[in-house]
C-alpha positions as a LaTeX table, in Angstrom:
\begin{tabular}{lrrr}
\hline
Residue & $x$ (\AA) & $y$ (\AA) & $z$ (\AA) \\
\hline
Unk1 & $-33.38$ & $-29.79$ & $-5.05$ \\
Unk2 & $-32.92$ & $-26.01$ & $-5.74$ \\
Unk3 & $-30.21$ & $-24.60$ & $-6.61$ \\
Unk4 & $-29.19$ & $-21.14$ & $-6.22$ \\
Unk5 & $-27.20$ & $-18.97$ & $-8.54$ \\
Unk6 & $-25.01$ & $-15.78$ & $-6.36$ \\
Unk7 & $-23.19$ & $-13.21$ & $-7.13$ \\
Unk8 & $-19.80$ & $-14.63$ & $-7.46$ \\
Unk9 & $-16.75$ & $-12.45$ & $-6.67$ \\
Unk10 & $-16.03$ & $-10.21$ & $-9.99$ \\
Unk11 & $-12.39$ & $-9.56$ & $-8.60$ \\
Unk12 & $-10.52$ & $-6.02$ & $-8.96$ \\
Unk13 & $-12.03$ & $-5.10$ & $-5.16$ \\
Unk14 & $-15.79$ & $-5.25$ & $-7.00$ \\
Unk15 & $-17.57$ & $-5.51$ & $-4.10$ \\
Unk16 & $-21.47$ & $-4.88$ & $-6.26$ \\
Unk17 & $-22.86$ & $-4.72$ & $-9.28$ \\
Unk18 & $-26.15$ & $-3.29$ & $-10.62$ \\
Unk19 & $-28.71$ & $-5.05$ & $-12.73$ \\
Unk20 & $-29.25$ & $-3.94$ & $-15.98$ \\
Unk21 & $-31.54$ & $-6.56$ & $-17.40$ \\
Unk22 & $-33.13$ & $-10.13$ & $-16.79$ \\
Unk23 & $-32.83$ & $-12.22$ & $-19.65$ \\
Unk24 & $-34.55$ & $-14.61$ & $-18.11$ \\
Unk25 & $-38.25$ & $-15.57$ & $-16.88$ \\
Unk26 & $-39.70$ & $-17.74$ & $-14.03$ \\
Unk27 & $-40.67$ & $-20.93$ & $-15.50$ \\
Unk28 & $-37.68$ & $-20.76$ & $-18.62$ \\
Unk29 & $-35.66$ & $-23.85$ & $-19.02$ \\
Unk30 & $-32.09$ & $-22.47$ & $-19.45$ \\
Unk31 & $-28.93$ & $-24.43$ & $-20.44$ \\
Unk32 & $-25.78$ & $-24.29$ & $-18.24$ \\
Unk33 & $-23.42$ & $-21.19$ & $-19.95$ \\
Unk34 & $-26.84$ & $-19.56$ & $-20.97$ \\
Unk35 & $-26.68$ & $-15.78$ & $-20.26$ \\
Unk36 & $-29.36$ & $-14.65$ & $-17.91$ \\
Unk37 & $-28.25$ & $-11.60$ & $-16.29$ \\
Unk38 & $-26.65$ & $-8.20$ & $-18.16$ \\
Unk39 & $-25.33$ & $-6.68$ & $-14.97$ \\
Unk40 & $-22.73$ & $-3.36$ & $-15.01$ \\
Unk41 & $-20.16$ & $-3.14$ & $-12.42$ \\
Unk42 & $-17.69$ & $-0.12$ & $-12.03$ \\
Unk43 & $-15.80$ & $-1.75$ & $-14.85$ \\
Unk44 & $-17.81$ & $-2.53$ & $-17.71$ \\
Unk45 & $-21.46$ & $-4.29$ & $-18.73$ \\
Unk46 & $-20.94$ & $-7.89$ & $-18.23$ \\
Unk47 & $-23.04$ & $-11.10$ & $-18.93$ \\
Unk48 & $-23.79$ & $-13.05$ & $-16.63$ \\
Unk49 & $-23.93$ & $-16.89$ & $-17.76$ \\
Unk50 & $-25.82$ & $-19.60$ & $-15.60$ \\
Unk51 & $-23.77$ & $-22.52$ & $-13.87$ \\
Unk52 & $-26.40$ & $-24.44$ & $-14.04$ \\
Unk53 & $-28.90$ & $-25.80$ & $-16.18$ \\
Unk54 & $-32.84$ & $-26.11$ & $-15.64$ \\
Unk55 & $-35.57$ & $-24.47$ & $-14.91$ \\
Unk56 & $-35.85$ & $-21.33$ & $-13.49$ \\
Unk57 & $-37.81$ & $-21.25$ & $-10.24$ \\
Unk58 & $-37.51$ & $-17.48$ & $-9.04$ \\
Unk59 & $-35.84$ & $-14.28$ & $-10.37$ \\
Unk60 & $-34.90$ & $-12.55$ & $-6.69$ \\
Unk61 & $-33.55$ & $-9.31$ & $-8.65$ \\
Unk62 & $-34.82$ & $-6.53$ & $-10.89$ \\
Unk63 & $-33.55$ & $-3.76$ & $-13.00$ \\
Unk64 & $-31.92$ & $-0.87$ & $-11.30$ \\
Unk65 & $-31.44$ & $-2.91$ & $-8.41$ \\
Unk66 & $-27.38$ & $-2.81$ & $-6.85$ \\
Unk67 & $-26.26$ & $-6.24$ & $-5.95$ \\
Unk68 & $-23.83$ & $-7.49$ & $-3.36$ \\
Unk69 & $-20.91$ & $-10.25$ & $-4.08$ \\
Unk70 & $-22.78$ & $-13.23$ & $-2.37$ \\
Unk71 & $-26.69$ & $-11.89$ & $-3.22$ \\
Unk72 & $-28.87$ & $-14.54$ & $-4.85$ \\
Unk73 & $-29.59$ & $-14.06$ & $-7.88$ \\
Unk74 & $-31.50$ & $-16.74$ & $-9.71$ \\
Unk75 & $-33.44$ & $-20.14$ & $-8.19$ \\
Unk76 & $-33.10$ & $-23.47$ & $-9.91$ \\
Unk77 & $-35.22$ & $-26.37$ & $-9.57$ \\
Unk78 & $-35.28$ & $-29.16$ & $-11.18$ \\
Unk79 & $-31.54$ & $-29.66$ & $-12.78$ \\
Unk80 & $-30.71$ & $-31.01$ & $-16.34$ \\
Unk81 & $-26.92$ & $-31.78$ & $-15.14$ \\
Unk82 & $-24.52$ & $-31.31$ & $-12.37$ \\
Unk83 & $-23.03$ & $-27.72$ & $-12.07$ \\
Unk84 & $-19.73$ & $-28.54$ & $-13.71$ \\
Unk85 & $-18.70$ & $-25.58$ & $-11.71$ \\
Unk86 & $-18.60$ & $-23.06$ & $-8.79$ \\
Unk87 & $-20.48$ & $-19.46$ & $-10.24$ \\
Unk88 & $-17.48$ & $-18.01$ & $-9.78$ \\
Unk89 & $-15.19$ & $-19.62$ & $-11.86$ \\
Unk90 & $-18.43$ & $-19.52$ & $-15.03$ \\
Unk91 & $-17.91$ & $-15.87$ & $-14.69$ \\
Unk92 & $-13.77$ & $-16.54$ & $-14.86$ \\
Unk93 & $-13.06$ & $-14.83$ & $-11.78$ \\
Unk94 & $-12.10$ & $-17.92$ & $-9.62$ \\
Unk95 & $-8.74$ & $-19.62$ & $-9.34$ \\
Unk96 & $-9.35$ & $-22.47$ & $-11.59$ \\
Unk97 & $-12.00$ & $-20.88$ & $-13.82$ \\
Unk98 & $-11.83$ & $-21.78$ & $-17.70$ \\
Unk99 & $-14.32$ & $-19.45$ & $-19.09$ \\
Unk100 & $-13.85$ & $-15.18$ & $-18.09$ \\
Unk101 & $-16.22$ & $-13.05$ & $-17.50$ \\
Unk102 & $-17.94$ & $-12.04$ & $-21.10$ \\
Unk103 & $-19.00$ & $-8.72$ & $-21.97$ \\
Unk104 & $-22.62$ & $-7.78$ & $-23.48$ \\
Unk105 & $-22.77$ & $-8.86$ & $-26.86$ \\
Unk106 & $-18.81$ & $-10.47$ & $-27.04$ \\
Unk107 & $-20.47$ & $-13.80$ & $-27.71$ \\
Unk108 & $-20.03$ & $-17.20$ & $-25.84$ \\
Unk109 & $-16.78$ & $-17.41$ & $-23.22$ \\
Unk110 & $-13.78$ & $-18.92$ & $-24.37$ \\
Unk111 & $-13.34$ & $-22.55$ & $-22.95$ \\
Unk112 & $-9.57$ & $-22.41$ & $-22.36$ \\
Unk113 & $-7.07$ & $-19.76$ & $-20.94$ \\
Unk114 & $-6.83$ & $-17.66$ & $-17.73$ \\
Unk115 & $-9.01$ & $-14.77$ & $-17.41$ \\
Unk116 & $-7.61$ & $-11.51$ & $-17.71$ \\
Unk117 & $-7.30$ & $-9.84$ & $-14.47$ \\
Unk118 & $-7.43$ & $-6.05$ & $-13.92$ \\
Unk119 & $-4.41$ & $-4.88$ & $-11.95$ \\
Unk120 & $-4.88$ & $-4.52$ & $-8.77$ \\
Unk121 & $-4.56$ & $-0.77$ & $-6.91$ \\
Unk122 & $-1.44$ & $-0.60$ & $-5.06$ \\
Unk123 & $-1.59$ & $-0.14$ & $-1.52$ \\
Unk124 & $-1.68$ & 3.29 & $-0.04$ \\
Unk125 & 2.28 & 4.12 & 1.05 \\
Unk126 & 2.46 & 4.65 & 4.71 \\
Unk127 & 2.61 & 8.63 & 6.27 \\
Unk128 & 2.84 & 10.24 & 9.36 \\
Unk129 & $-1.07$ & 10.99 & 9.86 \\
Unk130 & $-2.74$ & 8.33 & 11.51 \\
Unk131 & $-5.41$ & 6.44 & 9.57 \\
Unk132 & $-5.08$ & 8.11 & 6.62 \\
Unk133 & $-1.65$ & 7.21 & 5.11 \\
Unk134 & $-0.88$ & 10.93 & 3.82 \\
Unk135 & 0.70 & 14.22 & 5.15 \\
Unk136 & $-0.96$ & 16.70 & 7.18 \\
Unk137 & $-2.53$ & 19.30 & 4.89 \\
Unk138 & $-0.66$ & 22.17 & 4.75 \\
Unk139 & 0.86 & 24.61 & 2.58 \\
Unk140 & 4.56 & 24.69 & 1.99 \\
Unk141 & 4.92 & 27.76 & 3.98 \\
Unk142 & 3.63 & 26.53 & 6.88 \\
Unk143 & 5.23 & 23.61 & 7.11 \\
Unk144 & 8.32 & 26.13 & 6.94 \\
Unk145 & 7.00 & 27.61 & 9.77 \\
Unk146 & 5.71 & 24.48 & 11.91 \\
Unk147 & 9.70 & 23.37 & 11.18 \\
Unk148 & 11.22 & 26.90 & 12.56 \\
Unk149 & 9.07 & 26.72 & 15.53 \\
Unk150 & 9.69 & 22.67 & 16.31 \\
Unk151 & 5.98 & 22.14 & 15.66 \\
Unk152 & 4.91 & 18.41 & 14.87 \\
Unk153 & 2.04 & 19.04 & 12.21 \\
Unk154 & 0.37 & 15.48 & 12.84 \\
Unk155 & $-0.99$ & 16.86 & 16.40 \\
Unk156 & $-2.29$ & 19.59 & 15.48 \\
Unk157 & $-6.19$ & 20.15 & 14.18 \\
Unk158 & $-6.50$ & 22.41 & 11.13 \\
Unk159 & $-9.32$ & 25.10 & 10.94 \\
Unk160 & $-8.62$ & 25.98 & 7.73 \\
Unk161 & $-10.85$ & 24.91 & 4.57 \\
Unk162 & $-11.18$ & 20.77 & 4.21 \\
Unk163 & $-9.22$ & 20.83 & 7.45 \\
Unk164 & $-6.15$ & 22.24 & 6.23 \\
Unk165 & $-3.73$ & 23.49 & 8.49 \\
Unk166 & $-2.78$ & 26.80 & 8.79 \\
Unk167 & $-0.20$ & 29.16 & 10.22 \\
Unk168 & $-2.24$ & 30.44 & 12.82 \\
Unk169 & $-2.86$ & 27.09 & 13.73 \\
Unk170 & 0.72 & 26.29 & 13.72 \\
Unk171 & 1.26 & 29.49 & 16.40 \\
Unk172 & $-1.21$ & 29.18 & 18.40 \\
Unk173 & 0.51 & 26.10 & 20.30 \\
Unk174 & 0.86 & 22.82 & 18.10 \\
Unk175 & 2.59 & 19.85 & 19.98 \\
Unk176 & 6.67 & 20.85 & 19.87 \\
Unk177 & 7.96 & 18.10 & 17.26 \\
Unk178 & 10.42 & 15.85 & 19.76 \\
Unk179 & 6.79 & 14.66 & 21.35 \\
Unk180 & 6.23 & 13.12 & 18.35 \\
Unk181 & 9.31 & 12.96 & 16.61 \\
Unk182 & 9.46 & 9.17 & 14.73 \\
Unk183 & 11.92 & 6.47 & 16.53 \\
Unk184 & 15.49 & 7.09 & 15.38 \\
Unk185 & 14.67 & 10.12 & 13.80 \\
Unk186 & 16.07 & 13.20 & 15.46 \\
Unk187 & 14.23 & 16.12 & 16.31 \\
Unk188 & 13.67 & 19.39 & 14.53 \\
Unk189 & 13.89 & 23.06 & 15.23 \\
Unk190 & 13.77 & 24.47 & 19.39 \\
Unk191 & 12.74 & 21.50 & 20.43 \\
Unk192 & 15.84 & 19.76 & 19.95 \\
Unk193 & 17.92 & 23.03 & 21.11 \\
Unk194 & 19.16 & 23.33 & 17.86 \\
Unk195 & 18.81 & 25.98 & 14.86 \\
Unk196 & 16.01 & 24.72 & 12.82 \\
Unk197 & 17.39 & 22.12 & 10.09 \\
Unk198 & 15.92 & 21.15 & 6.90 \\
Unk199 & 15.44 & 17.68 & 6.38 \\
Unk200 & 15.97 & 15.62 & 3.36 \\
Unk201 & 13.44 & 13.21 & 2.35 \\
Unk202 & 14.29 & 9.22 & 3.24 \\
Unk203 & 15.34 & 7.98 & $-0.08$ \\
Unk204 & 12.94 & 5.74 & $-2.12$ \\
Unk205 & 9.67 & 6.55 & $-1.21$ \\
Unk206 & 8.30 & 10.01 & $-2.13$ \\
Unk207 & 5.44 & 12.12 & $-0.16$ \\
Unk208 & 2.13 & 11.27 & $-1.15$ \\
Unk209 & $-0.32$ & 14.32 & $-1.45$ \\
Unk210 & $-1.60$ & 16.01 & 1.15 \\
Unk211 & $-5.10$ & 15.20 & 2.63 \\
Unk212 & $-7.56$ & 17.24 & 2.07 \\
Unk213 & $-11.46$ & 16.61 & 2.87 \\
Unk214 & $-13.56$ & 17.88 & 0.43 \\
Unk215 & $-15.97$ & 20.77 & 2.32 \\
Unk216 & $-19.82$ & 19.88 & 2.72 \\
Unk217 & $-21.91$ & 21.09 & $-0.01$ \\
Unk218 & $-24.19$ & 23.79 & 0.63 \\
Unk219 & $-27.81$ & 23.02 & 0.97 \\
Unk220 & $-29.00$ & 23.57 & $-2.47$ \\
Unk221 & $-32.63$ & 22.84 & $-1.66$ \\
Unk222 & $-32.71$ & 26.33 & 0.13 \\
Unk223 & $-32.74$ & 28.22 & $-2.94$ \\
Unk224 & $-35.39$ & 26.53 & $-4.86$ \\
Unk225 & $-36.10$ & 22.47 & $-6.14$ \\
Unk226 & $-33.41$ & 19.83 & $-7.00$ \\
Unk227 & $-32.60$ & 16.89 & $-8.53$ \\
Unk228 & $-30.54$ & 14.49 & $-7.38$ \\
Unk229 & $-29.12$ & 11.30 & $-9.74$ \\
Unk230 & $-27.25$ & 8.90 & $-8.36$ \\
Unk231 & $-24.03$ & 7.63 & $-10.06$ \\
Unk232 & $-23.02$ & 3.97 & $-10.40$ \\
Unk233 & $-21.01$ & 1.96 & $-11.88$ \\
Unk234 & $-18.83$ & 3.21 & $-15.11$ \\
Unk235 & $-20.17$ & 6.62 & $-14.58$ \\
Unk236 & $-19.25$ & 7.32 & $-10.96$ \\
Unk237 & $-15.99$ & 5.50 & $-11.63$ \\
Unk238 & $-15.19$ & 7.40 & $-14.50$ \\
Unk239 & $-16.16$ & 10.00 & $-12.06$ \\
Unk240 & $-13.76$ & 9.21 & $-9.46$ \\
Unk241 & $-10.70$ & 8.98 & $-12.17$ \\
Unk242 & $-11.52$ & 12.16 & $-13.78$ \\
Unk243 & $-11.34$ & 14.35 & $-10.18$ \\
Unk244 & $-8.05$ & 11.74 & $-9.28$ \\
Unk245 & $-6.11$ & 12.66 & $-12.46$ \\
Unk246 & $-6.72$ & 16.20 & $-11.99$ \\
Unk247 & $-5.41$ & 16.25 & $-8.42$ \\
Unk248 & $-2.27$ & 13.97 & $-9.21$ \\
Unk249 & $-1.45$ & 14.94 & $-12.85$ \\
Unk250 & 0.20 & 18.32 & $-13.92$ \\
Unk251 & $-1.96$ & 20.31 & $-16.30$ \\
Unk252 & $-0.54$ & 21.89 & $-18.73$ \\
Unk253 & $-1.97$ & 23.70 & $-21.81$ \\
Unk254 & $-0.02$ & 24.38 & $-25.57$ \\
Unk255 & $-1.52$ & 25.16 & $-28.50$ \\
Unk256 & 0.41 & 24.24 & $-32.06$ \\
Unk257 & $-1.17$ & 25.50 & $-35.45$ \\
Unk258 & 0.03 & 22.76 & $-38.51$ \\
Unk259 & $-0.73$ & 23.08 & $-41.72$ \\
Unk260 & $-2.76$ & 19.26 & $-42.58$ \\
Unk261 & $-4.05$ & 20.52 & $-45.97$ \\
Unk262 & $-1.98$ & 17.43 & $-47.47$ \\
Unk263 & $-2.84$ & 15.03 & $-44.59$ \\
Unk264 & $-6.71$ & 15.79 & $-45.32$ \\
Unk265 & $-6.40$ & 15.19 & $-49.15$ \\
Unk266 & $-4.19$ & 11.71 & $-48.24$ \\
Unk267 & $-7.18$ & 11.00 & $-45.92$ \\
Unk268 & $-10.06$ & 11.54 & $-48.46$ \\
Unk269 & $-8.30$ & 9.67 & $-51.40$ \\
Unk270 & $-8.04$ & 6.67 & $-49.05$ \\
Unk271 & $-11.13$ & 7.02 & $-47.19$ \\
Unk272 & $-13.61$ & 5.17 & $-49.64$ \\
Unk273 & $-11.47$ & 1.94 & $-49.90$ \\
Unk274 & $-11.03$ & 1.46 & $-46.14$ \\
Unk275 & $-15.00$ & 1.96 & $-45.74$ \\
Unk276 & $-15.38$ & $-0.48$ & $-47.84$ \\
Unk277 & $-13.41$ & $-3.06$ & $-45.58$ \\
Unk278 & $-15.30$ & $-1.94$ & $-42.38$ \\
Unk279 & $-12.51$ & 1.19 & $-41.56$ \\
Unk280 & $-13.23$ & 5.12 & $-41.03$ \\
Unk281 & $-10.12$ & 6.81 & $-41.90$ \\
Unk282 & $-10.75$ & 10.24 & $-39.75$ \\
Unk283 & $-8.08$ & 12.25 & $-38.60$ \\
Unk284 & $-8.54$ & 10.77 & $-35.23$ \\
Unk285 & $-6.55$ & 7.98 & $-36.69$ \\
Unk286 & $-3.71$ & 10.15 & $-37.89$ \\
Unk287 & $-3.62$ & 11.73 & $-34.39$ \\
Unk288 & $-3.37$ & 8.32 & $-32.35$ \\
Unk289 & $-0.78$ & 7.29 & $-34.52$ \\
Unk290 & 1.12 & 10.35 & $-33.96$ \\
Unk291 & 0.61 & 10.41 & $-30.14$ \\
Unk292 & 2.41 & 6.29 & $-30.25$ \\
Unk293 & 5.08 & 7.59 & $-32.31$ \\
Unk294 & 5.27 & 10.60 & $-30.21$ \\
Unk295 & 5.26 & 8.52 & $-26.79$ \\
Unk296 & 7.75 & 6.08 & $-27.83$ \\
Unk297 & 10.33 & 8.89 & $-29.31$ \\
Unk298 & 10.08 & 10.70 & $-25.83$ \\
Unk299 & 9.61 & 8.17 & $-22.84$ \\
Unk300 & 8.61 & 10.73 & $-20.22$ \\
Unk301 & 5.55 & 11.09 & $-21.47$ \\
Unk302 & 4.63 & 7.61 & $-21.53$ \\
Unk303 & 5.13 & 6.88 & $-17.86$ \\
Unk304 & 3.58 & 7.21 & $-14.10$ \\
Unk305 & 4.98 & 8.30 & $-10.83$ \\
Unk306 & 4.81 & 5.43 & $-8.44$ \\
Unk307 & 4.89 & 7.51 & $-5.33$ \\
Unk308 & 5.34 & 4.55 & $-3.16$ \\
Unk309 & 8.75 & 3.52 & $-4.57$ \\
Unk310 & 10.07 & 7.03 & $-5.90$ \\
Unk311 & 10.22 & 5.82 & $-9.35$ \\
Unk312 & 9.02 & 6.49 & $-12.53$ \\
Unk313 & 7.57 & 4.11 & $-14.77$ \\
Unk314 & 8.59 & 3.86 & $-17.92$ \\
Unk315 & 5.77 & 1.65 & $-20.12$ \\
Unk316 & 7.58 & 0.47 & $-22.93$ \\
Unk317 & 4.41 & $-0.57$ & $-24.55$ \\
Unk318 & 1.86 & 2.61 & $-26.64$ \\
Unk319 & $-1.84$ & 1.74 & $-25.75$ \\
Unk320 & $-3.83$ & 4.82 & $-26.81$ \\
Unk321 & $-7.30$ & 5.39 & $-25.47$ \\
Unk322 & $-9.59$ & 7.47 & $-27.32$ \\
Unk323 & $-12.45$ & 9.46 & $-25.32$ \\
Unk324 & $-15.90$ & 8.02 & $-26.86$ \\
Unk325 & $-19.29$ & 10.00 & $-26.09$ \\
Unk326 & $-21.93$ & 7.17 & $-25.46$ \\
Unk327 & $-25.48$ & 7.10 & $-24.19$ \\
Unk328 & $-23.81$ & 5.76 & $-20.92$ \\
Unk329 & $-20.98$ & 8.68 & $-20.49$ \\
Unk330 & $-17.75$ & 9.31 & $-22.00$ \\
Unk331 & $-15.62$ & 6.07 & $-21.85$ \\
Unk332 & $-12.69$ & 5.78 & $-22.78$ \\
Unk333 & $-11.52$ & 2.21 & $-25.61$ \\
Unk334 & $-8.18$ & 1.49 & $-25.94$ \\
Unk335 & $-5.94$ & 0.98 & $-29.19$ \\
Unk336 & $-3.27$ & $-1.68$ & $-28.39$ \\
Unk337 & 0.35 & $-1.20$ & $-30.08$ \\
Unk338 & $-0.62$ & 1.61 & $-31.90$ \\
Unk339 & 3.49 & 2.24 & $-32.78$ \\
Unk340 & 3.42 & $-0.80$ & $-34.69$ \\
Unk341 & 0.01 & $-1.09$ & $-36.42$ \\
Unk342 & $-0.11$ & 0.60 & $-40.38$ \\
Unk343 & $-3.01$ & 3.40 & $-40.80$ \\
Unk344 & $-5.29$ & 0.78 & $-42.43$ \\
Unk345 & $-5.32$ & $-1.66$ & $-39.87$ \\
Unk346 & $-5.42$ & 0.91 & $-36.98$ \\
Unk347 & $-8.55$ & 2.87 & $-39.18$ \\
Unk348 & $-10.53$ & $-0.64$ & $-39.22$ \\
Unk349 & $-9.99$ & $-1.52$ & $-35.08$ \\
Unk350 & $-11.07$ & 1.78 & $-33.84$ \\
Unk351 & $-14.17$ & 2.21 & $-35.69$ \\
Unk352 & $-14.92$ & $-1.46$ & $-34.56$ \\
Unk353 & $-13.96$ & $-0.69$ & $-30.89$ \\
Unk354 & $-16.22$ & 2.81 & $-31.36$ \\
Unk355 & $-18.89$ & 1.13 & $-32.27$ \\
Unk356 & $-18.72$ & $-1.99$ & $-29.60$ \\
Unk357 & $-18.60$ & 0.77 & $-27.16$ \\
Unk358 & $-21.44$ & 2.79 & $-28.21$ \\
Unk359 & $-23.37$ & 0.36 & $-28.47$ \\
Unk360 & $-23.07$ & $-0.58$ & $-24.88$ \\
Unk361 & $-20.74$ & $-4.16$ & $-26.15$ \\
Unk362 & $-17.02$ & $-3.01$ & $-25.13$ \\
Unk363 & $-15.27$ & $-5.95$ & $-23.22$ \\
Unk364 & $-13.38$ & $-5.07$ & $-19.99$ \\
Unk365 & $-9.93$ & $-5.73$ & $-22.05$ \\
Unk366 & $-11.53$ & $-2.81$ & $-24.17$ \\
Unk367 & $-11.37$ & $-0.14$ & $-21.06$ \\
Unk368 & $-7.76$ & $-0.96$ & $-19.82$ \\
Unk369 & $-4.44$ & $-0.60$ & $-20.02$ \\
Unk370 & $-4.40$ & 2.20 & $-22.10$ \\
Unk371 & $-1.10$ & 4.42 & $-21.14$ \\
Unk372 & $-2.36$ & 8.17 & $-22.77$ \\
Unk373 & $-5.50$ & 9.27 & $-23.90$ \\
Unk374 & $-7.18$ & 11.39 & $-27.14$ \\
Unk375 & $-9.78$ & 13.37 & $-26.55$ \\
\hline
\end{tabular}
């Protein structure tokens, strides 16, 4: 009877993935754990192993092609043993799965242990603009201004860039703020025949940012041809977190001269004898040591705003990532407990974890968790 092989659900809100290769062929007797897929999700590349064992009886995907959770992927026919178990849990993703997900090249899954899960996004915190969660866009000055003239921001359409709001918007007769003034909140301003009052934020959650849409492109075909390449999967993520961290995290620039003239000699005397044990003593490795011993000396810089509870998050752990260029697009390895690793052992991991992720092998543990990065 034939069996077929889906897309399981890769967890962490994956909703697709995108084929990279078939290692398999119609017709090719395959043993259950076998990998016969090399698929790359927003994540990482990831092997995909077959639940089952048999013959294959038709390949229903092809390079390139983007996959949904719940696509078949592979036809069985005749079996050479029962399943053992549901596709999800061979890639580790399912509640009772033995075996994770494995990453191209990391070699056979472990049989024992929970997978590692990525950690799951928090939820959006709640705002006073309907179906978005955030703010209405506006500058500070006009929200001065909507707050002098009791003017509830929420009802009012900006016609300002990305639909921002602005202070000619605000005049030219917004919704007076007690007609949509919160429950049990008191109104603001004239409308609640009362000078205008400035009021504090509820304490505990802070204001998220404000939301902007990002304008239409122009037409770029009008000037003359184009080219258009279509991002998926680390790329487009990578993407995503690169235009996120510059709208969330303050940018600051300084510029330090030191003198290493005595680090570099310490680095070259040295530099032989950890080759020979697989290690590449660069000064990249002096600097990511540094940065842990920087982080855990001054805690601030070692933490995240969670906006949703008004706290900041202090990690008391120092996972460096290191910016890697690779045929695929920067990515970004991680260093685990650099604070507490000597030079030579921290020298040997990252040119090991370079190298797995140039070569297209890093493991989804490889990507994560990192808490400050070296580029």
């Amino acid at each position: 009877m034939p069996r077929d092989f889906k897309l399981p659900d890769l967890g962490e809100g994956l909703t697709e993935a995108e084929i990279v290769r078939v290692l398999v062929a119609e017709g090719d007797l395959v043993s259950e754990d076998q990998a016969v897929l090399l698929v790359e999700t927003e994540k990482a590349q990831v092997e995909l192993p077959s639940p089952f064992g048999g013959h294959v009886a038709k390949v229903h995907v092809k390079p390139g092609q983007r996959v949904k959770v719940g696509s078949v992927l592979l036809s069985f026919g005749d079996g050479q043993g029962a399943a053992g178990r549901a596709s999800a849990e061979a890639l580790g993703t399912g509640p009772s799965a033995a075996a994770p997900v494995r990453a191209a090249g990391a070699g056979a899954p472990a049989r024992s242990g929970a997978p590692a899960r990525l950690a799951a996004p928090a939820a959006p915190a709640a705002g006073p603009v309907a179906g978005t969660g955030l703010p209405p866009a506006a500058t500070p000055a006009t929200r001065r201004l909507a707050r002098e003239l009791g003017v509830d921001l929420a009802a009012i359409r900006g016609s300002g860039p990305g639909g921002r709001i602005t202070d000619a918007d605000v005049r030219a007769g917004g919704t007076p703020a007690t007609a949509g003034t919160a429950p049990g909140r008191p109104a603001t301003g004239a409308a609640a025949g009362a000078p205008p009052l400035e009021v504090p934020p509820e304490a505990g959650a802070l204001r998220p940012l404000a939301a902007v849409e990002l304008p239409p492109l122009p037409r770029f075909e009008q000037w003359g041809p184009v080219e258009r390449e279509a991002l998926h999967g680390v790329r487009r993520r990578s993407a995503e977190h690169l235009a996120l961290a510059w709208a969330v995290i303050p940018h600051v620039t300084q510029h330090d001269q030191a003198d290493i003239t005595g680090l570099d000699a310490l680095r070259r005397r040295y530099q032989k004898r950890l080759a020979e044990a697989g290690g590449d003593l660069t000064l990249t490795v002096f600097l990511v040591k540094a940065v842990a011993l920087t982080l855990r000396a001054h805690a601030r810089f070692n933490a995240s705003l969670d906006a949703g509870t008004g706290e900041l998050v202090k990690k008391r752990y120092y996972h460096v990532g290191v910016a890697t260029d690779t045929e695929r697009g920067l990515m970004v390895p991680v260093v685990r407990d650099v604070d507490r690793k000597p030079l030579r052992e921290l020298a040997v991991e990252l040119a090991r974890l370079v190298t797995r992720t140039r070569e297209g092998k890093a493991t989804l543990e490889d990507l994560r968790g990192g808490t400050f990065t070296v580029t």
